[in-house]
ZAMARGU-4260 file (C-alpha; in steps of 0.2 Angstrom, whole numbers, plus 5000, padded with zeros to 4 digits):
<rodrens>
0) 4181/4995/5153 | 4176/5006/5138 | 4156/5006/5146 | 4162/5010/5162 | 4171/5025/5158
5) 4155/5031/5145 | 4146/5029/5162 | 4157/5039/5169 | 4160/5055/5161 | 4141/5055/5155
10) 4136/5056/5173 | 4149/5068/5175 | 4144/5078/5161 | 4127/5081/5169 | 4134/5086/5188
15) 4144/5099/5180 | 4129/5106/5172 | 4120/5106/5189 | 4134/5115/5195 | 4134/5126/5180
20) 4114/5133/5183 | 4116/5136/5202 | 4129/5148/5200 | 4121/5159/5184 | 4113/5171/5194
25) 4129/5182/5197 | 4134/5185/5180 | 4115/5189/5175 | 4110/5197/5190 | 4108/5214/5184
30) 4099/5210/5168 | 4088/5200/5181 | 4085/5215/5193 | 4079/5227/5177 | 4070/5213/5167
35) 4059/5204/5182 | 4060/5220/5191 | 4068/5213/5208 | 4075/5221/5223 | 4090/5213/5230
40) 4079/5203/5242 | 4069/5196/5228 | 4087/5191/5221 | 4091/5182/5234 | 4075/5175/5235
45) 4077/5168/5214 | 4097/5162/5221 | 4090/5152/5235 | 4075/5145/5227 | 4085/5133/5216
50) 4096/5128/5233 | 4080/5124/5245 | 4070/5117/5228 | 4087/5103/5225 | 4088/5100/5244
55) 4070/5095/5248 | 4070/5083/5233 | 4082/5074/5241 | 4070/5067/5253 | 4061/5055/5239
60) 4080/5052/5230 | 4085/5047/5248 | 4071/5033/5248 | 4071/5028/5228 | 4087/5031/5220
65) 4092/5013/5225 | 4076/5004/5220 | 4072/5014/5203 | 4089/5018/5197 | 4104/5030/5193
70) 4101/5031/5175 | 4078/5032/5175 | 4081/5044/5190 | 4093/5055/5183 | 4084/5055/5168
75) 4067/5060/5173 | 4072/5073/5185 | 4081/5082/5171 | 4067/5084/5159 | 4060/5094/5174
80) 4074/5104/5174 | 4076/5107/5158 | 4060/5114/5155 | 4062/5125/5172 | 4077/5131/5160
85) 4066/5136/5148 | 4052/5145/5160 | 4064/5155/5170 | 4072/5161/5150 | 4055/5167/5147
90) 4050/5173/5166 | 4044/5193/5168 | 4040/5192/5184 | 4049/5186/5201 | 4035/5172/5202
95) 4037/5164/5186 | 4054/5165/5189 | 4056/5159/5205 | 4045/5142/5198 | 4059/5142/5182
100) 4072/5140/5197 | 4063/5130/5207 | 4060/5116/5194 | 4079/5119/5190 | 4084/5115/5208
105) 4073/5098/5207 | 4078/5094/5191 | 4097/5096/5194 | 4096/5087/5212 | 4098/5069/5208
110) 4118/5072/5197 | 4129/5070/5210 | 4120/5057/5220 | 4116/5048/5205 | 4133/5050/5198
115) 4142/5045/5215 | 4130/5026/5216 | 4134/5023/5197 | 4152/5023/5202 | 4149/5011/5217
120) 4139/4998/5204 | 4152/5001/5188 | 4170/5004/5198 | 4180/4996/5210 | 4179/5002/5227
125) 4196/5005/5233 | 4195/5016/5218 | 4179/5026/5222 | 4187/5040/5232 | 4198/5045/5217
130) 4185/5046/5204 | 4172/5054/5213 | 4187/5068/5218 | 4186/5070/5199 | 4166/5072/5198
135) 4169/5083/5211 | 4183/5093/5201 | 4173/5091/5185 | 4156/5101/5193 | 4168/5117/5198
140) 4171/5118/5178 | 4153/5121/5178 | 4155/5130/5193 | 4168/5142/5182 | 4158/5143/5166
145) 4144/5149/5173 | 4157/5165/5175 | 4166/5171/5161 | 4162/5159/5146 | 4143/5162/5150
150) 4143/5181/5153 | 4151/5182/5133 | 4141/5169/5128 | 4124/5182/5138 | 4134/5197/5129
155) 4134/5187/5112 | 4116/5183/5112 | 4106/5188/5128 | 4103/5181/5146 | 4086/5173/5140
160) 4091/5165/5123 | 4109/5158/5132 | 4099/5150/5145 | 4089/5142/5129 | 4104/5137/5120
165) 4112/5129/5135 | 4095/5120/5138 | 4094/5113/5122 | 4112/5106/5124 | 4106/5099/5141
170) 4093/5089/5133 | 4104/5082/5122 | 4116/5074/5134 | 4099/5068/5144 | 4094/5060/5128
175) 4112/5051/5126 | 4115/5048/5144 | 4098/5039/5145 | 4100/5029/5129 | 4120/5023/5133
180) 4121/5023/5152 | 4116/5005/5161 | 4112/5008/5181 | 4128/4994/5184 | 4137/4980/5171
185) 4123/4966/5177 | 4111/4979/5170 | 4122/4981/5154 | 4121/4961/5150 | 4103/4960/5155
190) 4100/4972/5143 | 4107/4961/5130 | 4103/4944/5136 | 4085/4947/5143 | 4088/4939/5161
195) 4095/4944/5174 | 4093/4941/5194 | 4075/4944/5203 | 4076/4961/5214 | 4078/4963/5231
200) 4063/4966/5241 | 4057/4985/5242 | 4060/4993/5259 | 4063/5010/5260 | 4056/5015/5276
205) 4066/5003/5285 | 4083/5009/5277 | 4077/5026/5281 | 4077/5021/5301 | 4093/5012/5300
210) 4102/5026/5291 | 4095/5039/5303 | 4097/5027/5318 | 4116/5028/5312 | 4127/5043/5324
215) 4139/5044/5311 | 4127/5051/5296 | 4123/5064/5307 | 4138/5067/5312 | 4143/5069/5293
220) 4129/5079/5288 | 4130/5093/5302 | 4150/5093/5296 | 4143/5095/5278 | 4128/5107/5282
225) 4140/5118/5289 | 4154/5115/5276 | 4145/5117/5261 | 4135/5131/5267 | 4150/5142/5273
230) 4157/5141/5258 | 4145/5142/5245 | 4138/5157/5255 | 4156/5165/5252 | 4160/5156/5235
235) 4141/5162/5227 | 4138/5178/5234 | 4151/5186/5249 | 4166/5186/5242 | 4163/5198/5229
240) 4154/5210/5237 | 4169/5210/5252 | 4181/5210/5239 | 4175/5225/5231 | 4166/5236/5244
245) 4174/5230/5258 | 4193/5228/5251 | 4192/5241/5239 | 4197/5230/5225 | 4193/5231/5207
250) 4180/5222/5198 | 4192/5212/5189 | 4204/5209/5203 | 4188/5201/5213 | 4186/5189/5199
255) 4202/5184/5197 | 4203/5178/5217 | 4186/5171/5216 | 4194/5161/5198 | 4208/5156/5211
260) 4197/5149/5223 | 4189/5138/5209 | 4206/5133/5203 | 4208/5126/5220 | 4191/5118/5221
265) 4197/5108/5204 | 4214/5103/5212 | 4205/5096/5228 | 4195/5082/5223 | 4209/5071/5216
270) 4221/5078/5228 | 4212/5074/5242 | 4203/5057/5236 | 4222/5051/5230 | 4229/5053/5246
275) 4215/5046/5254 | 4215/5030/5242 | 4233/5025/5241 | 4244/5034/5255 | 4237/5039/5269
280) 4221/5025/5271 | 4207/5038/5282 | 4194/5049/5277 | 4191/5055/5292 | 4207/5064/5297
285) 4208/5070/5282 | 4192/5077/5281 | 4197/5085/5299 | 4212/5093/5292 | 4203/5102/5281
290) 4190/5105/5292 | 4202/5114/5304 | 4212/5124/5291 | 4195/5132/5282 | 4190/5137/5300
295) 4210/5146/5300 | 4206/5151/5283 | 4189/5159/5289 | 4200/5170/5302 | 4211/5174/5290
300) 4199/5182/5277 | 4190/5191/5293 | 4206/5199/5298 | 4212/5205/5280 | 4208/5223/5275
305) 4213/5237/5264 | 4232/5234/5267 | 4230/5217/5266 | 4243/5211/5251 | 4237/5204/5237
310) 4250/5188/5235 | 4241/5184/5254 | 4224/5186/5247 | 4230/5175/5232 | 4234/5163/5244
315) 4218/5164/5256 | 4208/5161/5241 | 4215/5147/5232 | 4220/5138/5249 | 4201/5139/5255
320) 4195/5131/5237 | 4210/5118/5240 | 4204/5111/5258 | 4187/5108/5252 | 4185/5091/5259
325) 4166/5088/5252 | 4171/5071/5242 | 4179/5064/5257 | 4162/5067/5268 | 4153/5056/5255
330) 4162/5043/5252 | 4165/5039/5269 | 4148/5040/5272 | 4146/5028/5258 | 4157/5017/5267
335) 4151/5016/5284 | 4131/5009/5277 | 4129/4992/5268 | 4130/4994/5247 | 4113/4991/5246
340) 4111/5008/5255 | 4123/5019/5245 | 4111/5030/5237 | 4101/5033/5251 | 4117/5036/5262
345) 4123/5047/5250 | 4108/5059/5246 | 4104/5060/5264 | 4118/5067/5267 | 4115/5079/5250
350) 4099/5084/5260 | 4108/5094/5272 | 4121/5099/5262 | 4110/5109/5250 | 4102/5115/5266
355) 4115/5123/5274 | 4119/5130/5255 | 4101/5140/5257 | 4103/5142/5275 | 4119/5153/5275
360) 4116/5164/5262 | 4101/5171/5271 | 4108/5171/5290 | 4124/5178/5286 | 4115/5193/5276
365) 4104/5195/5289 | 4116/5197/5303 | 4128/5208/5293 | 4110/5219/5291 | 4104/5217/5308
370) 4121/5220/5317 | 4127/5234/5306 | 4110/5244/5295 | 4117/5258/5292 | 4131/5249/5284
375) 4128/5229/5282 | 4141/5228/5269 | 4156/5236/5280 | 4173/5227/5282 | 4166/5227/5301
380) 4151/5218/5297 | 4158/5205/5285 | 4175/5202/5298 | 4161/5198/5312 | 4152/5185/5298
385) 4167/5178/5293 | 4173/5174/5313 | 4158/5166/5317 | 4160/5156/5300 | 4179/5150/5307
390) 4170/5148/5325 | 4157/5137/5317 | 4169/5128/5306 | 4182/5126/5321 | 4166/5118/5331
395) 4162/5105/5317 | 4181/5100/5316 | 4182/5094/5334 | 4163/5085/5332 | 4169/5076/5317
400) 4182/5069/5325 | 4170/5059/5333 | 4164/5050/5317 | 4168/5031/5312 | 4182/5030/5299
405) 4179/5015/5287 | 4192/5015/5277 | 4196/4998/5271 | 4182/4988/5277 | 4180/4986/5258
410) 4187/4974/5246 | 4189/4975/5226 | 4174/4966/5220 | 4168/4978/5202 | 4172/4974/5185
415) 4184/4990/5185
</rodrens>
């Protein structure tokens, strides 16, 4: 028991550092803009590098994680990103870092999904939903220190030597996680008794054709592309600048709804996975409830203005981090494919949740530009965004309710 929860919340120590580096850039940005001398296209450019970097490394996660392991995966990919810490603390130049971010991206990419197949070796399965709500709740505390606690932490000593420091903590938990963390309990004993059972034959390309062959991880990825990138576009960059410029707000009132909204994010994951787990037995309509109530949320946010109360906005804030129903969308993905498959199933569906991440940012700024130049940042052009953002979200709700719900199928068979 005691090794499974060390497995645990070392795994979960490195997500929430993944989740940590990937939302940096606004608390840094202007230092960025005057020390790599950037335009705010350039730093959209440096944001989105880490976002497209993490998702095209899925594609080799996808085929390997389940052959070469959690643990040696995790492991290896993090010394890259550790060192693209350290280049992007020492970039002058958009180029260098845009390669410090880059190697960030791919050595972050394997946390979650590597975090996520641990559980399914070292946990029971009827218990998986829970704990990976708590992973999940775990990496919006990254998610929040990369706010506040960093920006003293940049006032205290600089942006470059912070990023240093925090790499040098990071390199510490890869070195523990790698020397403690077994990929399952049969690795654990073979690691002590020096036998174990001979490995499954090696056939990625023929999991590769039955996980895409499969309707329903399609239909879960779309559902996540769009969920993920929605979001994240509004969580990582929109919200602010609608709060502010749009709204009218203050700088400190803005961050305080945005905080809100990551309060909710933490309350999701074991809310939703609990219920999912031990009262109401689906993923599925779960993840369509929240599907539907984000694209209200959407509408709501599109429709608030200068008048709009504050107690609402409290409310639209935290209730759109609250039905964020991202867990669910893995786990019953995780469920639908056989064991052997959970890492693959997993990270292919990572792929296009990264994607849609990268993929917003940039098409939502560019309609707000393109449809309103002379004033791209105008309660108009961010109400039409964020209406096509609850139209697209509405769309998905009715297409995931398509999907296969396996809940169930599984029976307790893990040491835990």
């Amino acid at each position: 028991m005691s090794r499974a929860w060390a497995v645990f919340f070392l795994a979960s120590a490195n997500f929430l550092l993944s989740q940590f580096y990937r939302a940096t850039n606004a608390v840094i940005a202007p230092q960025l803009i005057s020390d790599l001398s950037l335009d705010t296209q350039d730093l959209g450019l440096l944001s989105a590098a880490f976002f497209y970097a993490f998702a095209l490394t899925q594609i080799p996660i996808t085929i390997f994680l389940d052959r070469v392991g959690a643990r040696r995966m995790m492991t290896g990919l993090s010394v890259a990103g550790i060192l693209g810490a350290f280049v992007f603390s020492w970039s002058e130049s958009l180029a260098l870092g845009f390669a410090g971010r880059v190697l960030l991206g791919i050595g972050m990419a394997c946390h979650l999904m590597g975090t996520l197949k641990l559980l399914t070796l070292w946990f029971d399965p009827l218990r998986f939903a829970t704990l990976s709500g708590i992973v999940f709740s775990l990496g919006t505390v990254g998610n929040m220190a990369a706010t506040s606690p960093f920006a003293v932490l940049v006032e205290w000593m600089g942006w470059r030597d912070a990023y240093r420091a925090v790499a040098a903590a990071n390199l510490f938990l890869v070195l523990v996680f790698y020397v403690l963390v077994r990929d399952s309990p049969e690795a654990s004993s073979r690691s002590i008794n020096g036998a174990g059972k001979p490995r499954t034959p090696f056939k990625p390309f023929a999991d590769l054709r039955l996980l895409l062959g499969n309707r329903d991880y399609w239909i879960i990825s779309i559902g996540s592309f769009a969920r993920y990138g929605l979001f994240a576009a509004f969580q990582t960059l929109w919200a602010g600048p609608f709060l502010m410029e749009a709204i009218g707000l203050s700088a400190i009132a803005a961050g305080n709804l945005i905080f809100l909204l990551n309060v909710g994010m933490i309350l999701a994951g074991p809310l939703w996975g609990t219920l999912s787990d031990r009262v109401l037995n689906t993923r599925k309509w779960l993840v369509c409830l929240d599907l539907g109530a984000l694209a209200l949320l959407f509408m709501f946010t599109a429709f608030s203005g200068p008048g709009t109360s504050l107690i609402l906005l409290l409310i639209i804030f935290f209730c759109t981090g609250l039905f964020q129903p991202g867990m669910l969308m893995y786990v019953q993905m995780k469920e639908i494919m056989p064991l052997r498959m959970a890492g693959a199933a997993l990270t292919g569906v990572n792929f296009f949740t990264m994607i849609g991440a990268a993929f917003f940012l940039h098409v939502l700024g560019g309609l707000m530009q393109w449809l309103y130049p002379e004033a791209s940042r105008s309660l108009p052009a961010f109400r039409t965004a964020f209406l096509l953002s609850a139209a697209i979200m509405a769309s998905v709700t009715v297409l995931y309710s398509f999907s296969r719900d396996a809940r169930g199928r599984e029976k307790s068979s893990s040491p835990c």
